[in-house]
C-alpha positions in Angstrom: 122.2 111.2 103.2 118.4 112.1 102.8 116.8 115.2 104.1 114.2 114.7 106.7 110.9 114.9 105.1 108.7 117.3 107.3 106.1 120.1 105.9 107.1 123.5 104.3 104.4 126.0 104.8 105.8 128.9 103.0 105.4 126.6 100.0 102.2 124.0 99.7 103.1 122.4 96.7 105.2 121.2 94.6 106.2 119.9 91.0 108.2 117.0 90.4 111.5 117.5 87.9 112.5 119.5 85.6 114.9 118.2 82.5 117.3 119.5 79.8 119.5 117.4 77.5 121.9 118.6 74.8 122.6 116.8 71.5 126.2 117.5 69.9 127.7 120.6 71.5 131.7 120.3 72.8 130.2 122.4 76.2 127.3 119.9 76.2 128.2 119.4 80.3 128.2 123.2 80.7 125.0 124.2 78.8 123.3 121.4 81.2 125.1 123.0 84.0 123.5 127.1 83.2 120.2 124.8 82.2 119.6 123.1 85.5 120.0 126.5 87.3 117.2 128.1 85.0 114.9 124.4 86.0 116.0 125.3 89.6 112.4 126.2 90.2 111.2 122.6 89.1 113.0 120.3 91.7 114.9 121.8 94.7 116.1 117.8 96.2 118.7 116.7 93.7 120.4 117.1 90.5 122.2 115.3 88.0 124.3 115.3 84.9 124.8 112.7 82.5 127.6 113.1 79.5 128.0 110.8 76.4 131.5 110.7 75.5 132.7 107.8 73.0 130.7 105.7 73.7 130.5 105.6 77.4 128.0 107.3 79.5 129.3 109.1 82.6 127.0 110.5 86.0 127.5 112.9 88.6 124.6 113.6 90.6 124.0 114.3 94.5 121.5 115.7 96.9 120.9 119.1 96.9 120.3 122.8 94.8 123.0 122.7 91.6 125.3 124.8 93.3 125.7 122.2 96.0 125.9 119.2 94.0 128.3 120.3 91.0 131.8 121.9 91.4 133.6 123.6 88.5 136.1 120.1 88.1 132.9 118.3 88.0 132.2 120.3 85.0 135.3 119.7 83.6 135.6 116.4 83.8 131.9 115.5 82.2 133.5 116.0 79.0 131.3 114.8 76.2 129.1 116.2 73.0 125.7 115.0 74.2 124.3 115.2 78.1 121.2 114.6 80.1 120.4 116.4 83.0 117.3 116.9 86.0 116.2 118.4 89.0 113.9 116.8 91.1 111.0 116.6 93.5 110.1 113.4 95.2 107.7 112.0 94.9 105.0 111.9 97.7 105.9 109.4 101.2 109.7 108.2 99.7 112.3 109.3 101.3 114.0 111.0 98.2 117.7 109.6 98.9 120.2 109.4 96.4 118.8 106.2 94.6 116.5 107.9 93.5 118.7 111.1 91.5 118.1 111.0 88.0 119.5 110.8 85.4 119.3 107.0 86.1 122.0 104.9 84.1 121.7 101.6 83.2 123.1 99.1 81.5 121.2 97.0 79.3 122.1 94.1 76.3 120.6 97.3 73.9 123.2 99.0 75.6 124.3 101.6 78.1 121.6 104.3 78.6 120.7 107.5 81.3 116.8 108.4 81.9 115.2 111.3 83.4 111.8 112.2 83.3 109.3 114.5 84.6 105.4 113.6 85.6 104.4 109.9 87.5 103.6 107.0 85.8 100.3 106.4 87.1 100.1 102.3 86.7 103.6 101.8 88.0 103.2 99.7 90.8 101.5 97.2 88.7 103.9 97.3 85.8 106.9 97.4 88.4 105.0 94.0 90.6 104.9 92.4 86.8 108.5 92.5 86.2 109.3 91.8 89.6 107.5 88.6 89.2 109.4 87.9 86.1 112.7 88.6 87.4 113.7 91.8 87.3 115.4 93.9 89.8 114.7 97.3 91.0 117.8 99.4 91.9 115.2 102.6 93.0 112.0 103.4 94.4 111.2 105.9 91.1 108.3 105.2 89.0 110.9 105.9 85.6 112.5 103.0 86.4 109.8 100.2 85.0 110.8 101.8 81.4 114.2 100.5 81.0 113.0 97.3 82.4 110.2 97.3 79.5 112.7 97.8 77.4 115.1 95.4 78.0 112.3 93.0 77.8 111.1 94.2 74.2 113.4 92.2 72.4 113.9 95.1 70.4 117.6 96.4 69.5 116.7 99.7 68.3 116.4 101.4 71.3 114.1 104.1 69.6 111.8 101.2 68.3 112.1 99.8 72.2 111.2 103.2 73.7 108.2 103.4 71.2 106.7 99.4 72.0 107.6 99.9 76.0 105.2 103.5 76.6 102.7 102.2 75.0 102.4 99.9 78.1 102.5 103.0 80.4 99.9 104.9 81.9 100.3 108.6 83.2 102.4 112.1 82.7 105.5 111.9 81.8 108.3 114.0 79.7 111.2 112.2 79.1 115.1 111.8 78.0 117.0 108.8 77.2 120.5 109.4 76.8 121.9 106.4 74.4 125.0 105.5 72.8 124.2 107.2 70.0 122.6 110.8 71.0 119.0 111.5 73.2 115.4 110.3 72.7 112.9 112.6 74.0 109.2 111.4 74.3 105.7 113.5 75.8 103.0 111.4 77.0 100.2 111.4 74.9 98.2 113.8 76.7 100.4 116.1 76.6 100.2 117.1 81.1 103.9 118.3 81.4 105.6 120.4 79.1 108.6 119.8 77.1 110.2 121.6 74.0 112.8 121.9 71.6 115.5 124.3 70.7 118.9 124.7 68.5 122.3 126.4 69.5 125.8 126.4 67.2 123.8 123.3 65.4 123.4 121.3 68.7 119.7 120.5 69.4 118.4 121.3 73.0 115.2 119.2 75.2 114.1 121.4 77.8 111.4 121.3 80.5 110.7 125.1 79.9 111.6 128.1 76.8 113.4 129.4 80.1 116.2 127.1 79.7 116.5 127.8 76.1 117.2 131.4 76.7 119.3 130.8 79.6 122.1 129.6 77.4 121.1 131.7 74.3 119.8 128.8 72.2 116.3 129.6 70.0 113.4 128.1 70.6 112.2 125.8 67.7 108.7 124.1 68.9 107.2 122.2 71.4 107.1 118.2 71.3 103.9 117.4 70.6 101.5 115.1 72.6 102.4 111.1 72.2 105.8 112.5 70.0 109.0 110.6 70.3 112.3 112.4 69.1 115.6 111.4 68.4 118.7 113.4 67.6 121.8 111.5 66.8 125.3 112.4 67.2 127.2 112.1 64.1 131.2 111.8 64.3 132.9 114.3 63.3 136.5 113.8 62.1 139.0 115.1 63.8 137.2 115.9 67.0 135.8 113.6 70.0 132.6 115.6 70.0 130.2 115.1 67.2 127.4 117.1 65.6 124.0 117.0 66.0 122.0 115.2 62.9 118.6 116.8 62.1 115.9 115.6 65.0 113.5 112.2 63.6 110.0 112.2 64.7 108.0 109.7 65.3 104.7 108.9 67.3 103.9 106.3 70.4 101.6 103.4 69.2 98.4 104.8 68.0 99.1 108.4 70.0 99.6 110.4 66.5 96.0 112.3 65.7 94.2 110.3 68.5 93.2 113.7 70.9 94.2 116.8 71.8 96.1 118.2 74.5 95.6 118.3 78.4 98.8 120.4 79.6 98.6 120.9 83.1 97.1 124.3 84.0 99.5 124.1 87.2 102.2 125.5 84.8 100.4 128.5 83.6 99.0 129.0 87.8 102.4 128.0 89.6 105.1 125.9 88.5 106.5 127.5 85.4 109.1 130.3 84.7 107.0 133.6 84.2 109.7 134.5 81.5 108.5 130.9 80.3 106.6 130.5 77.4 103.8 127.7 76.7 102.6 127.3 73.3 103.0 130.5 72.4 101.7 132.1 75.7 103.7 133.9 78.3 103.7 132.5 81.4 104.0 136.3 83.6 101.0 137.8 80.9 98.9 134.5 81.2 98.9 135.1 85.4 98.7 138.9 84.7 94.9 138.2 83.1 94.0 136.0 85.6 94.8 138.7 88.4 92.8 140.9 86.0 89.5 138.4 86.2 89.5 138.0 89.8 89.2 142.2 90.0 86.8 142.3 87.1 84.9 139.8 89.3 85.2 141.8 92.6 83.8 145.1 94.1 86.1 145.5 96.4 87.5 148.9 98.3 90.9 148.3 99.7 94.5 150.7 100.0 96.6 148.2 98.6 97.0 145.1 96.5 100.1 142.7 97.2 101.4 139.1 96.0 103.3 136.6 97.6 106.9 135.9 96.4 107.3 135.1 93.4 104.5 133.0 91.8 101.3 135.4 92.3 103.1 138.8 91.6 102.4 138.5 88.2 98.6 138.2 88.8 98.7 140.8 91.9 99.9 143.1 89.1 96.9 142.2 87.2 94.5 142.6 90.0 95.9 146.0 90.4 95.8 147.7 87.6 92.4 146.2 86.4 90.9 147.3 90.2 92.7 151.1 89.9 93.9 150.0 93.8 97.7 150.7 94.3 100.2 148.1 93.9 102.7 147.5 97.1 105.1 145.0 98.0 103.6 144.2 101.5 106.0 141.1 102.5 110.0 140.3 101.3 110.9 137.6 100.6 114.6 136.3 101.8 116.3 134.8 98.3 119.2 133.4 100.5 117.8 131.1 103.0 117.3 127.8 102.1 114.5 125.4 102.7 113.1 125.5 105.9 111.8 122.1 106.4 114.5 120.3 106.6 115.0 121.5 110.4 114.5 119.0 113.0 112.1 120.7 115.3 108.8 122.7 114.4 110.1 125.6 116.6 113.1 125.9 114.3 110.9 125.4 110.7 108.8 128.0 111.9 112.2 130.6 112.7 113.1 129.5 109.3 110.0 131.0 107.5 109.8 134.0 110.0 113.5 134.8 108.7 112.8 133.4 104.9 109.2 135.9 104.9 108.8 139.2 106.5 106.4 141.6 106.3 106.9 145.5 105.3 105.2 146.9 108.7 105.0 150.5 107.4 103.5 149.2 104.0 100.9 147.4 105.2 100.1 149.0 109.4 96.8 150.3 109.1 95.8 149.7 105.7 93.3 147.5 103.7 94.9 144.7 102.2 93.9 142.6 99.4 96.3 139.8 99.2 96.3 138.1 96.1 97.9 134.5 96.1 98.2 132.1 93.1 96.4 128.9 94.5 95.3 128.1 98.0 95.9 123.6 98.2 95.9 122.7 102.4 95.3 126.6 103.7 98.1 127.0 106.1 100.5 129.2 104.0 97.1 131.5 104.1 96.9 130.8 107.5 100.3 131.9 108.2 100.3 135.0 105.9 97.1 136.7 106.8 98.4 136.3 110.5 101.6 137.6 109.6 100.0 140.8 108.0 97.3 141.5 110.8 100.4 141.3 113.3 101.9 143.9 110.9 98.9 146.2 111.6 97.1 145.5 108.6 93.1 146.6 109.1 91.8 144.3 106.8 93.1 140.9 105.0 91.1 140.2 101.9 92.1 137.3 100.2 92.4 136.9 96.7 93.2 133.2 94.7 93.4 133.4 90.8 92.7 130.1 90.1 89.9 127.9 91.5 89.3 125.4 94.8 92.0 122.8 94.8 89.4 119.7 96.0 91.2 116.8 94.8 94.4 115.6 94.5 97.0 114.9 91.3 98.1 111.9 90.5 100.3 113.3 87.3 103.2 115.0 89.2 102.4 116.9 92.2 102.4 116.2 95.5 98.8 116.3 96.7 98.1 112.5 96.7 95.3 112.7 99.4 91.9 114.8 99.0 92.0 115.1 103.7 95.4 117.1 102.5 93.5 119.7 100.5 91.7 122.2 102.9 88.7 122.9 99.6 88.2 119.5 99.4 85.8 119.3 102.8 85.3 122.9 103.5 82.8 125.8 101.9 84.6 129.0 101.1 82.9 130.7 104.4 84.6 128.1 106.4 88.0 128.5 104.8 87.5 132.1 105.3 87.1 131.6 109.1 89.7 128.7 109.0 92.5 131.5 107.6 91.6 134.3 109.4 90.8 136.6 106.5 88.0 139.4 106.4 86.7 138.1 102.7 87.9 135.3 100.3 87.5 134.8 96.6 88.6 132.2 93.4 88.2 132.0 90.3 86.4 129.9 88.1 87.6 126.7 86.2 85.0 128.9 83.6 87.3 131.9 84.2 91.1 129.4 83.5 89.2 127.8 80.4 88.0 131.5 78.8 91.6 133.1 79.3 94.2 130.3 78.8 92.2 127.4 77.1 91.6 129.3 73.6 95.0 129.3 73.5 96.7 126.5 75.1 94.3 124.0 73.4 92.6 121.7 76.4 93.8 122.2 79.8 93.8 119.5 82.4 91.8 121.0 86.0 91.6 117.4 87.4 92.6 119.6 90.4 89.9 121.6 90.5 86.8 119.4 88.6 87.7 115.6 89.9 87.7 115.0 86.1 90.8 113.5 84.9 91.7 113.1 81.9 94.2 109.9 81.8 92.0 107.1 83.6 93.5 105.6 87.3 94.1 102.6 88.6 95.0 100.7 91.0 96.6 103.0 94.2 95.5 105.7 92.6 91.2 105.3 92.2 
């Protein structure tokens, strides 16, 4: 069954998927198993295992957190020497059943295959009406699924070669696995949005969403897959075993994608979405947030008695903001680890019990005091809202409120879920208004100037999209 699709407001947005595959390692189902767990952050609605095992591809997935979805003779029985795995988000308006779990397996004349990506294919609908109109049949409502229908319709046997011919149809932000017959395929779009990288463990190769992962199940990181790259890592037979070993990864480019431009990772991952023991080409995630906390005091004059962050995205940058203003770090709200999501209750009277019991303030931290409240990204204003409400209740004097990362004006179409600009309280309102709107005594951003200076030397281009209207893959269609 699907869960009812209502609002959260202790958490405005969120990422789509998050995926890890293993190429031949005898605890390939385990090591997906620890990996999803470290992903849990990326996708909260389902999860799913695939395991190659002579030949045959078998699935388990379900609705739910990992712990819910897997037992320990699920484990067990997803016996095999290469696996695929994902969390997800869904995507924005469906209704995010079980249809719609990756990995998705199909079976194809190239053979039987599992796919599980994260990003959105941005000229779906009109790829998915095409094949519709030539026959084919949709099983799901997921924007991955047009890519096994390319390519079966390649006329291609080499599934690699069929991969390669089918994205360079597609439009958008995707990172992908393709679990085949004979190991895994892992391609990045050619822009590079979402991330995607590669590591090695007791000779098996590892395809992870985040370097998280990776050390989650003690495997070292090798590199990141580079913009437009397809892989493939093969699993050799290995006598006297069921389980192969992984042959040396193969490389290749998506038509025209090798040397064409740069990079535009999403600078969502850096802000929100990834690990902060994550790293991103080279940069840690927590110390990439700790320097934006610092800019936002650098840019401020303000006198205040404490500085706090929200659990658990903007401590790293409340840290920053700290130490850079001299202005005592506390932790001014606590964060309940145990609860689940709130918005799957029926009723608003109960969501809103569920985030009073999921957040609560520390009313002898913060009674009396001037707070500067530093948040990682402000998208429709009413986690603000509710915060700088909860702390005034609390006693707090002042509320000063503190976002190190710019206005979020207009929406993503690469893999969030902030489809509509009337969603995104920046997108209509000047800062005094959202000020007012959120009850705080002051309000402050950064700059996309400020993201650019501290992350882009770095991290190569950067897409803002978010932030500057400008995106960096063209739309169509739905999406203009």
């Amino acid at each position: 069954m699907g869960f009812v699709k209502t609002r959260d407001i202790s958490r405005e947005i969120r990422e789509r998927c998050g995926v890890f595959a293993v190429v031949g390692h005898p605890k390939a189902s385990e090591l997906c198993y620890y990996g999803l767990y470290a992903l849990q952050h990326r996708g909260q609605e389902s999860a799913g295992i695939a395991v190659l095992n002579g030949g045959r591809i078998q699935t388990k997935k379900g609705m739910g957190l990992v712990a819910d979805v897997f037992t320990k003779d699920d484990i067990v029985r997803l016996r095999g020497g290469s696996a695929l795995a994902h969390v997800r988000y869904s995507n924005v308006g469906d209704e995010g059943g079980i249809e719609d779990a990756q990995p998705i397996s199909v079976k194809m004349w190239q053979g039987q295959m599992a796919f599980a990506h994260n990003g959105n294919l941005i000229n779906a609908p009109r790829l998915r009406a095409r094949l519709e109109q030539d026959g084919s049949i949709f099983q799901t409502t997921s924007d991955c699924e047009v890519i096994p229908h390319l390519m079966a319709k390649s006329g291609l046997n080499d599934p690699v070669k069929a991969l390669i011919k089918s994205l360079s149809d597609v439009r958008g932000a995707y990172s992908l696995c393709v679990l085949t017959s004979k190991g895994v395929i892992a391609a990045k779009d050619p822009h590079g949005v979402r991330p995607l990288c590669l590591g090695k463990l007791d000779g098996a190769y590892i395809i992870c969403s985040e370097t998280c992962a990776l050390d989650a199940v003690g495997a070292e990181f090798i590199r990141e897959i580079d913009p437009g790259e397809v892989v493939f890592i093969e699993e050799a037979e290995h006598p006297g075993s069921d389980v192969g070993r992984a042959k040396p990864p193969v490389s290749c480019y998506i038509d025209g994608a090798r040397g064409k431009r740069g990079m535009d990772l999403c600078v969502f991952e850096f802000i929100y979405f990834a690990r902060p023991d994550s790293d991103l080409y080279g940069i840690n995630v927590h110390a990439a947030r700790k320097a934006l906390g610092r800019r936002l005091a650098q840019k401020d004059s303000l006198s205040a008695d404490l500085v706090m962050g929200i659990p658990d995205s903007s401590l790293s940058a409340a840290t920053g903001y700290a130490e850079e203003a001299g202005i005592p770090y506390e932790m001014g709200i606590v964060k309940n680890r145990y609860i689940g999501r709130t918005f799957i209750a029926p009723t608003q009277p109960l969501r809103e019990l569920g985030v009073k019991i999921k957040i609560n303030p520390l009313r002898k931290v913060v009674s009396g005091k001037r707070v500067v409240m530093v948040d990682d990204s402000m998208v429709r204003g009413t986690t603000s809202k509710y915060l700088v409400g909860l702390l005034k209740a609390a006693g707090a004097k002042e509320v000063h409120v503190r976002i190190s990362s710019p206005p979020y004006r207009f929406p993503c179409f690469y893999g969030i879920d902030t489809s509509s600009s009337g969603e995104l309280i920046a997108a209509e309102k000047t800062q005094e208004q959202i000020r007012e709107l959120i009850g705080a005594d002051s309000l402050a951003f950064l700059d996309v100037e400020d993201l650019e200076e501290i992350l882009g030397r770095r991290a190569g281009n950067l897409c803002t999209a978010c932030f500057t209207g400008k995106y960096p893959i063209p739309l169509e269609g739905e999406y203009r």
